[in-house]
C-alpha positions in Angstrom: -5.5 10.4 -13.5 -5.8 12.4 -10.3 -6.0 15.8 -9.6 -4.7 19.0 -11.4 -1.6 18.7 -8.8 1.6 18.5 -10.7 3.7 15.3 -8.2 7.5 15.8 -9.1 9.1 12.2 -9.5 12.5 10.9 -9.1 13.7 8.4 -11.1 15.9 5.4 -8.8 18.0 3.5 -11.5 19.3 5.0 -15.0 19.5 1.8 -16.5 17.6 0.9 -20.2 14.2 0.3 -18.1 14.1 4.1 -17.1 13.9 5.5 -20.5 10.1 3.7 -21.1 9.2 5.0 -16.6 11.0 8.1 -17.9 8.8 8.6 -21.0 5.6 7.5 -19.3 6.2 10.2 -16.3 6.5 13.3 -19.1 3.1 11.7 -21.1 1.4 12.6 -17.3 -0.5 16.1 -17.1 -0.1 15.6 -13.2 3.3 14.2 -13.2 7.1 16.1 -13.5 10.6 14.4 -13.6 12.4 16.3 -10.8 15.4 14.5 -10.7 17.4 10.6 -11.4 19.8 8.8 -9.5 22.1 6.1 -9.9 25.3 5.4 -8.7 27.5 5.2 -12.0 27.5 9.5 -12.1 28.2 8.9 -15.6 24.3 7.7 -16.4 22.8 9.9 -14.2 24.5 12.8 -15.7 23.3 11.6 -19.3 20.0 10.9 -18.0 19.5 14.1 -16.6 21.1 15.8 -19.6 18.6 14.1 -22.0 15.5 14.9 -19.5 16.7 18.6 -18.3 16.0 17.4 -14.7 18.8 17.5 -11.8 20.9 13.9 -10.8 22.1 12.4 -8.1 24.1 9.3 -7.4 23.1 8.8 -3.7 19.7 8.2 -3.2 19.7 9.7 0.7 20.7 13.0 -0.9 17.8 12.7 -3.7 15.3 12.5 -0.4 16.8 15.5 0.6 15.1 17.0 -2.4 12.0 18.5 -1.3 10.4 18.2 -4.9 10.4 15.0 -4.8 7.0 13.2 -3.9 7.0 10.1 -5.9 10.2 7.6 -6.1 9.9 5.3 -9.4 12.4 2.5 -8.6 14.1 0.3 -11.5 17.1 -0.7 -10.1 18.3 -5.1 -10.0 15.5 -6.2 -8.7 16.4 -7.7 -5.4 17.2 -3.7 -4.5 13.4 -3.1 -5.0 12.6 -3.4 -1.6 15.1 -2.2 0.2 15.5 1.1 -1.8 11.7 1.1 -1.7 11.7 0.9 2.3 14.4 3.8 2.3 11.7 6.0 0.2 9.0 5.0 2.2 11.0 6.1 5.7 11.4 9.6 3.8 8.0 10.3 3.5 7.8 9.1 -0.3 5.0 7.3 -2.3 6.9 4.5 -3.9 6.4 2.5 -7.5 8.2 -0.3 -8.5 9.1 -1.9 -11.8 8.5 -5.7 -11.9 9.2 -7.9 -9.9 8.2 -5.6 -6.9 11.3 -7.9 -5.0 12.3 -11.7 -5.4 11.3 -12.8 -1.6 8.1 -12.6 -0.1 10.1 -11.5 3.0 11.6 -8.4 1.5 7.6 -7.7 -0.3 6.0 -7.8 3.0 8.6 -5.6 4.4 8.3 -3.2 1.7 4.9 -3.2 2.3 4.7 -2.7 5.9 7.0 -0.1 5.9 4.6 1.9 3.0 1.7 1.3 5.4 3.2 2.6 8.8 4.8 5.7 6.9 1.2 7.1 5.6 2.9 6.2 1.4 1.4 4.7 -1.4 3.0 1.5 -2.9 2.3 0.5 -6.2 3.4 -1.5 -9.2 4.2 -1.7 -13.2 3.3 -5.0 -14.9 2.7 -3.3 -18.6 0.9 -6.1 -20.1 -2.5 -5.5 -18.4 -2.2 -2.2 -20.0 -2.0 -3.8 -23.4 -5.6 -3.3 -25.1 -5.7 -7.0 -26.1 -5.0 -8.3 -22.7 -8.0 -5.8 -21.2 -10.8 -7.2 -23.8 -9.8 -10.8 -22.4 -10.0 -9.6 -19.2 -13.0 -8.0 -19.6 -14.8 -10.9 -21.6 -13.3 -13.1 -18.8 -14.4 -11.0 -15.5 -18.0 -10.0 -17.4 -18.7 -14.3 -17.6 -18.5 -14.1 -21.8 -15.8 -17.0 -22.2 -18.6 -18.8 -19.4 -16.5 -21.3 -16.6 -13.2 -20.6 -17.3 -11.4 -24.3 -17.9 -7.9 -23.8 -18.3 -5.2 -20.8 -19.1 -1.6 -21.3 -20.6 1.5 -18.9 -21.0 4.3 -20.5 -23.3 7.4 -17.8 -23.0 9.8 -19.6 -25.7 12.3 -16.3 -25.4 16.0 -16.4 -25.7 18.8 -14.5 -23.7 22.6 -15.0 -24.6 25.5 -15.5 -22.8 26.3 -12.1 -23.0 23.0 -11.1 -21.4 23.8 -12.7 -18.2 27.6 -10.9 -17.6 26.4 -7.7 -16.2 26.7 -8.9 -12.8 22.8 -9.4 -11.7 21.6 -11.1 -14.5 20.8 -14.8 -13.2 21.9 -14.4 -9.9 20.0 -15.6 -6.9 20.8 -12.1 -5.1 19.7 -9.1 -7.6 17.7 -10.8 -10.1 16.0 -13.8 -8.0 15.3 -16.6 -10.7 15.7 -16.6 -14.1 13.2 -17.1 -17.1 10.3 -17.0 -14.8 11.4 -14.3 -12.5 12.7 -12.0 -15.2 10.9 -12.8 -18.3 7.9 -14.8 -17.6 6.8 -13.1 -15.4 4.7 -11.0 -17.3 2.2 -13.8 -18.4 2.3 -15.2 -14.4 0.8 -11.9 -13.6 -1.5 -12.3 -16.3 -2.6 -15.5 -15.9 -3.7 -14.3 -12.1 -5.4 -11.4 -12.7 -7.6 -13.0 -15.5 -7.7 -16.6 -14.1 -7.7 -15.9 -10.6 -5.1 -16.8 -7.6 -3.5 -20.2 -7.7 -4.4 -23.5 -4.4 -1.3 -25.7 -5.7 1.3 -26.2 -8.2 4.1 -28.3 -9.2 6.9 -27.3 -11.6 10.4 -28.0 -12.7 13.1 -25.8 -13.1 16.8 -26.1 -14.7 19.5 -24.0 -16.3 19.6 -26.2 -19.6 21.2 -24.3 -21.6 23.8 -21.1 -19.6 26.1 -22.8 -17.6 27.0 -20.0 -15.8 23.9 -18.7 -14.0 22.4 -19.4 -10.6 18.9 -19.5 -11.6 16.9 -21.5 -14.5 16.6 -20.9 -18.3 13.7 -23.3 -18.6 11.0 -24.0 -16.5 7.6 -25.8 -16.9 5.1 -25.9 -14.2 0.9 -27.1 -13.8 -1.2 -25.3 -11.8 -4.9 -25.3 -9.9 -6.4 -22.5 -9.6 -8.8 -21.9 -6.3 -12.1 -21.7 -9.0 -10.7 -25.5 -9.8 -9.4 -24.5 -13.1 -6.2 -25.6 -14.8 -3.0 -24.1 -16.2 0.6 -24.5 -17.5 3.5 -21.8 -17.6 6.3 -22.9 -19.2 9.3 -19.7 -19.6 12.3 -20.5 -21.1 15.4 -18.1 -22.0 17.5 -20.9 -24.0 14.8 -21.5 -27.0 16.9 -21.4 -30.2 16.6 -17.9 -31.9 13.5 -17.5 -29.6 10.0 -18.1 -30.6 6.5 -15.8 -30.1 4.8 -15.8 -26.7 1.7 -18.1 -26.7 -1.3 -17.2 -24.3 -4.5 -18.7 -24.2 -7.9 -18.9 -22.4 -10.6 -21.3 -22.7 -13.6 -21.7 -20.9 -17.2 -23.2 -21.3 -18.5 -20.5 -23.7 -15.1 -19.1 -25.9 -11.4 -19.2 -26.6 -8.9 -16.9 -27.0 -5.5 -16.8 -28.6 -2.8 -14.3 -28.2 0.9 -15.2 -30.0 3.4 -12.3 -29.5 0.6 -9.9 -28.0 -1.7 -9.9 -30.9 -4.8 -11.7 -30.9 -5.3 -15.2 -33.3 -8.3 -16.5 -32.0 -11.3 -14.6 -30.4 -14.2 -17.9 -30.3 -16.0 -16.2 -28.2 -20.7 -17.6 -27.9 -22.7 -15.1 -28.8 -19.6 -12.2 -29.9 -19.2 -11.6 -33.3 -16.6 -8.6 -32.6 -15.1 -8.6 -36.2 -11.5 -10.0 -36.0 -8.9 -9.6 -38.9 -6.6 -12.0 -37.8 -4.0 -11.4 -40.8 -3.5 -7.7 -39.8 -2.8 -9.1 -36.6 -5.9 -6.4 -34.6 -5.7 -7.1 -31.5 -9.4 -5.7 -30.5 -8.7 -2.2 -29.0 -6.9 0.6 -30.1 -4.3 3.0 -27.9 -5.9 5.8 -25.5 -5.9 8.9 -28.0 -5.6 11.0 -24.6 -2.4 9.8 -24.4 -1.4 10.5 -28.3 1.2 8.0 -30.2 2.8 6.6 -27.3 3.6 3.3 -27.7 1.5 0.6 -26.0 4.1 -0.5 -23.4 5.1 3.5 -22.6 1.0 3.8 -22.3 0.6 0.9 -20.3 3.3 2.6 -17.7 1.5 5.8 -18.1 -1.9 4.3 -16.9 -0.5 2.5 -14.0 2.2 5.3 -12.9 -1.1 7.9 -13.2 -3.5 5.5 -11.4 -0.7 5.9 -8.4 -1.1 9.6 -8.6 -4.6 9.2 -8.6 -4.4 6.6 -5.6 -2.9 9.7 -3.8 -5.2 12.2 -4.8 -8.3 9.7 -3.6 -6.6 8.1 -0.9 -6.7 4.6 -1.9 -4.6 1.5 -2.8 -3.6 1.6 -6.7 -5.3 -1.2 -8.8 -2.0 -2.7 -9.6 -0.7 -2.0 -5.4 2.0 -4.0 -3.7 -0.6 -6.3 -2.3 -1.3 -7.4 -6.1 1.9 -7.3 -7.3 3.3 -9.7 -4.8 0.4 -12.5 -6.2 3.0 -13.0 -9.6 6.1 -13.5 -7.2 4.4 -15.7 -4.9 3.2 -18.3 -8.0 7.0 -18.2 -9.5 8.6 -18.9 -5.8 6.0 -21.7 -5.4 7.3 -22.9 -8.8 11.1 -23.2 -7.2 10.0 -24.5 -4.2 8.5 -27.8 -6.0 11.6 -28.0 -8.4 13.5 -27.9 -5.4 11.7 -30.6 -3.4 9.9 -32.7 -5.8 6.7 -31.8 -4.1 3.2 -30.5 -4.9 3.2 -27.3 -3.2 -0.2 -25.5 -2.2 0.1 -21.7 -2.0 
């Protein structure tokens, strides 16, 4: 994960998201939290107590801070990019929780500005961290599951009422869409990286359920991916007491199963990779470097390290901006066909 060099962090937001960025910066050799900000004093002061690092609740001052190198940036997410931009124009590497931002516009931007100002950009989706979701990528990339066919995400999850009063919760503005945008996003990303990008789509998408939001609670779209193979996402935050994830590949030679992260089926020609299915082993144990950290702080830690490495090597991070805005791009495409009743080719 990069060089000895020890990169002091600050932390952009102090909301429930930075305790898992916050827990994966101290699991870093290379990495130091330096300081948080947020704008309610009264979090960053308790985040900083809990941490032993300094706060601050304007994030110009924060820039001011010399020992800062790296901003980590989980704030609403349709701040992302243009707190990112102000990092960026101050000489900092940036990383962003998911979404990177909720318009391509305001991604591209972010992007640019990262480019022209000499800064790595990079990005947190957790799940490719998660050791099930690397063996299928790995059987998938290395041709074991043969042609892939088709690839599903079913995100049956549930958020109440309650969850969307904070003020950015299923609003156009701060949090860009709803079940897809927020939630379901995780398994869009997936299905890209291991699938591939997407040529067209058409979806629907509705609040069903929350009458009070902007954005949808359900949404159910096909895709085509540019190999020719087929898929469905289908995020919901209105399913009844909310069900387990479903995610599944198949292609000529296997299929796999994944429901709520652990892996049901592993059909896989010519692999006979023991599977205990009712201890729910999902085919890859955690990185004993990184001790008993749980799977989504590790995730974090891999991808916030690879950035440090990215620095130290001079390259783009695996998961960069570029990558990131692939996820976005799929779920926007999604809208647009809702919106116009059209097949719409990305």
């Amino acid at each position: 994960m990069g060089t000895d060099k020890i990169h002091g962090f600050g932390v952009v937001g102090c909301g429930v998201i930075s305790d898992t960025h916050i827990d994966a910066i101290e699991a870093l050799p290379n990495g130091r939290l330096v300081a948080v900000c947020d704008k309610v004093e009264a979090a960053a002061k308790a985040k900083a107590e809990q941490h032993g690092c300094d706060y601050y609740t304007d994030l110009a001052d924060m820039l001011e801070d010399d020992r800062v190198e790296v901003c980590n940036i989980v704030v609403p997410s349709g701040l992302h990019a243009q707190l990112g931009i102000q990092c960026a124009e101050a000489g900092r590497h940036v990383i962003c929780t998911k979404p990177i931002d909720v318009t391509l516009e305001k991604i591209d931007g972010l992007i640019d500005s990262c480019d022209a100002n000499g800064v790595k950009l990079g990005a947190t989706h957790q799940f490719r961290g998660y050791s099930v979701y690397k063996r299928i990528k790995e059987a998938a990339a290395s041709g074991k599951l043969g042609k892939l066919l088709y690839g599903n995400a079913v995100v049956p999850w549930y958020r109440s009422d309650e969850y969307y009063g904070d003020g950015w919760h299923g609003t156009r503005k701060l949090d860009g869409g709803g079940a897809l945008m927020n939630q379901s996003i995780h398994y869009v990303d997936l299905l890209v990286w291991i699938m591939g990008d997407v040529a067209k789509l058409a979806g629907f998408a509705d609040a069903l359920a929350h009458d009070t939001i902007e954005v949808e609670d359900c949404a159910t779209a096909t895709l085509k991916f540019t190999s020719g193979a087929q898929g469905v996402i289908q995020g919901t935050t209105c399913t009844y007491q909310g069900q387990p994830t479903v995610f599944e590949i198949h292609g000529t030679r296997g299929n796999v199963v994944v429901v709520g992260d652990d892996l049901k089926l592993w059909e896989v020609e010519g692999d006979e990779t023991e599977l205990n299915v009712e201890a729910g082993q999902t085919g890859g144990a955690a990185d004993p470097k990184l001790g008993m950290l749980g799977e989504a702080v590790q995730a974090h830690t891999e991808q916030i390290g690879d950035l440090l490495a990215a620095i130290a090597e001079d390259r783009e991070p695996v998961l960069s901006g570029r990558e990131a805005r692939r996820a976005v791009e799929v779920i926007l495409s999604i809208y647009d066909s809702s919106a116009s009743g059209q097949v719409i080719e990305l």
